[in-house]
N, C-alpha and C positions, 0 to 999 in steps of 0.2 A: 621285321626289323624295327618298328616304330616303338617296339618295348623296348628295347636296348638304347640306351644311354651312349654317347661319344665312350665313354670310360671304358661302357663295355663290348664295344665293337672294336678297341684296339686291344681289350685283351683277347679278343676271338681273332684278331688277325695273330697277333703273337705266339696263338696257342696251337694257329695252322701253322706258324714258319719253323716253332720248336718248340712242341710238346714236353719236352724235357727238362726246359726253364724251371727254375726254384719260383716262387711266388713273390719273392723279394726281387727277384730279375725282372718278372713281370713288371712288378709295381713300380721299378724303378724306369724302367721304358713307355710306361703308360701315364706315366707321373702321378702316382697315389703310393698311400703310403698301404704298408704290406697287409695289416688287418683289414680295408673297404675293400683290396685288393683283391682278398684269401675271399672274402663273404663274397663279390661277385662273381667270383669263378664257383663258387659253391652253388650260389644261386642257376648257375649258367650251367652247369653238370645236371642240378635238382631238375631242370623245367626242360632239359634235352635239348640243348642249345648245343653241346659236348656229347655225343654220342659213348667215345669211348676215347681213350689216348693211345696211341698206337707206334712201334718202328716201322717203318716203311724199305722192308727190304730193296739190294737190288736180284731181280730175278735172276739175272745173267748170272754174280756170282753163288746165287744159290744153285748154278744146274737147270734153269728154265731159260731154256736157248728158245723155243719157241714162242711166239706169239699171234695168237688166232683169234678173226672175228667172226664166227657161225650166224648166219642168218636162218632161221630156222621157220620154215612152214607145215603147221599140222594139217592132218588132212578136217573133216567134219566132224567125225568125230572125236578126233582128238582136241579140238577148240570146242568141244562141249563139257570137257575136261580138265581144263589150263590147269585147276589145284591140282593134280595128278604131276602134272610134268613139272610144275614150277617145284614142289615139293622133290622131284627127283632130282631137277636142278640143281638146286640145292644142297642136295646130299653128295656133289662130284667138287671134288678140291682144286679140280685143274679151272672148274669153270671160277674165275671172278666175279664177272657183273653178271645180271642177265637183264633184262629188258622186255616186257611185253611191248609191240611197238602196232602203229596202227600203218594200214597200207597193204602188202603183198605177201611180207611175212609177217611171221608174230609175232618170233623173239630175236632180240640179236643178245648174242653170247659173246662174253670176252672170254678166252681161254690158254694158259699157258700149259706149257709139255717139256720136256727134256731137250726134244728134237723132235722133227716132222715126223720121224720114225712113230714117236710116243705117244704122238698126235693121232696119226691116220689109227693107232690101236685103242685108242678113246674112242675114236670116230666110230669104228667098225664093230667095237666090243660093248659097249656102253652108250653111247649117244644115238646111233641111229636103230638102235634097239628099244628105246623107248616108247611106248605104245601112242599110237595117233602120228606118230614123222609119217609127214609128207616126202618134204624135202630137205635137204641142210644146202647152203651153196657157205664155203668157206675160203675167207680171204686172209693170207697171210701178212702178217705184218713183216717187211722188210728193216726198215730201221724205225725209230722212234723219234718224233720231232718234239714232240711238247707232251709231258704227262706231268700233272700237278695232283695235289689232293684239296691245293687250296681254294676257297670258295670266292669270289670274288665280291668284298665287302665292300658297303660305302657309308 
């Protein structure tokens, strides 16, 4: 953060609140005028400050009634492997995040499904088929208190 400017940590908060903002919106909320505006969000895209610009669905009205957090332990061999799995990981649309983590397990997995039905047929068809599972122990999420995408700037 110490390369970013006042200017442009308010257009990076701006740009987590609504990605969708004109430039002129920006600049008129961050107090600059539209062109130093337009070059610092250029700059801030250029150097990967701005990953990508994105909607942020909600799952629920999309059909992802389910919400799951896999905790996921390989056995020895399979942690002689992570690029193996994490690559498989990867390749599965239900999973969202994944996590190598340090401790008991390896990974935690965020995962959404239709319904638990859709779930346990990931779980059994695909997830615990993958070579090196130990173990998976999986917690469902019941309701949602706080889910942000925003990064907490200062």
């Amino acid at each position: 953060m110490t390369d970013l400017d006042p200017f442009e940590v308010k257009i990076l908060r701006e740009l987590q609140r609504d990605a969708s903002q004109t430039t002129a919106e920006i600049a008129e909320r961050v107090g600059l005028s539209v062109s130093p505006c337009w070059r610092r969000i250029d700059r801030l895209e250029r150097e990967g400050y701005v990953r990508k610009r994105v909607a942020i669905l909600d799952r629920r009205k999309v059909g992802l009634n389910a919400h799951v957090f896999a905790q996921v332990k390989l056995n020895a061999h399979g942690r002689a492997n992570l690029d193996e799995f994490s690559a498989a990981i990867r390749g599965f649309p239900e999973v969202l995040d994944a996590y190598v983590l340090m401790g008991t397990t390896d990974f935690m997995l965020r995962i959404v499904a239709e319904d638990i039905d859709a779930y346990e047929r990931f779980f059994f068809d695909q997830l615990s088929k993958l070579p090196g599972v130990q173990e998976i122990n999986s917690t469902v999420a019941l309701s949602e208190i706080k889910a942000t995408t925003e990064l907490p700037l200062r």
